[in-house]
C-alpha positions in Angstrom: 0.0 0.0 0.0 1.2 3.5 -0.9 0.3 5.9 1.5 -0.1 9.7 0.6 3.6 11.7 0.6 2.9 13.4 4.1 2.6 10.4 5.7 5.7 8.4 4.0 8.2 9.7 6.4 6.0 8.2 9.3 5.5 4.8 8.1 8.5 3.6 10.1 7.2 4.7 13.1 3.7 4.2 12.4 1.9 1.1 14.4 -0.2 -1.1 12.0 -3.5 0.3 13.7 -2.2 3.8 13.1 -1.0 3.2 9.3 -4.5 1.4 9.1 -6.4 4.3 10.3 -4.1 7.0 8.2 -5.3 5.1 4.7 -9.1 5.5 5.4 -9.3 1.7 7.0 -10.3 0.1 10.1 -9.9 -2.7 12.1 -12.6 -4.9 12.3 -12.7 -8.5 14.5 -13.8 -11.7 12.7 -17.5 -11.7 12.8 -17.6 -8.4 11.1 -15.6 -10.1 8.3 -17.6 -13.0 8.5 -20.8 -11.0 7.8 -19.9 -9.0 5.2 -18.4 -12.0 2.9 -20.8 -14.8 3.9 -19.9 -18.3 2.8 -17.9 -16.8 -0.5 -14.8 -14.9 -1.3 -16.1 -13.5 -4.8 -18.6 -10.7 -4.0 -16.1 -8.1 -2.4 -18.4 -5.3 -2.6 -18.2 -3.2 0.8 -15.0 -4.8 2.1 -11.2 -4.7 1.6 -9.3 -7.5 3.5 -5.7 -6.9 4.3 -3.9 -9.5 6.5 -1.9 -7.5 8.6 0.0 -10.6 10.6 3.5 -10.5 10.7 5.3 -12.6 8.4 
């Protein structure tokens, strides 16, 4: 994700809910997911998932 030029020199000091907040997301816990994609991954129509776990 690229964020916006003002905030580039922050991202290393940014935490993930911070850099998640700063691109217009939010965190959400599993049953929110759950909802809003039902029983299929093809319909993405009012969600963006981004797996934020470390690698």
């Amino acid at each position: 994700m690229q964020f916006p030029k003002k905030l580039q020199n922050l991202q290393k000091t940014m935490s993930v809910k911070e850099k998640v907040e700063a691109a217009g997301f939010q965190l959400v816990d599993y049953e929110y997911v759950n909802k809003k994609v039902g029983k299929g991954l093809r319909n993405f129509d009012e969600i963006v998932i981004i797996d934020a776990r470390p690698g």
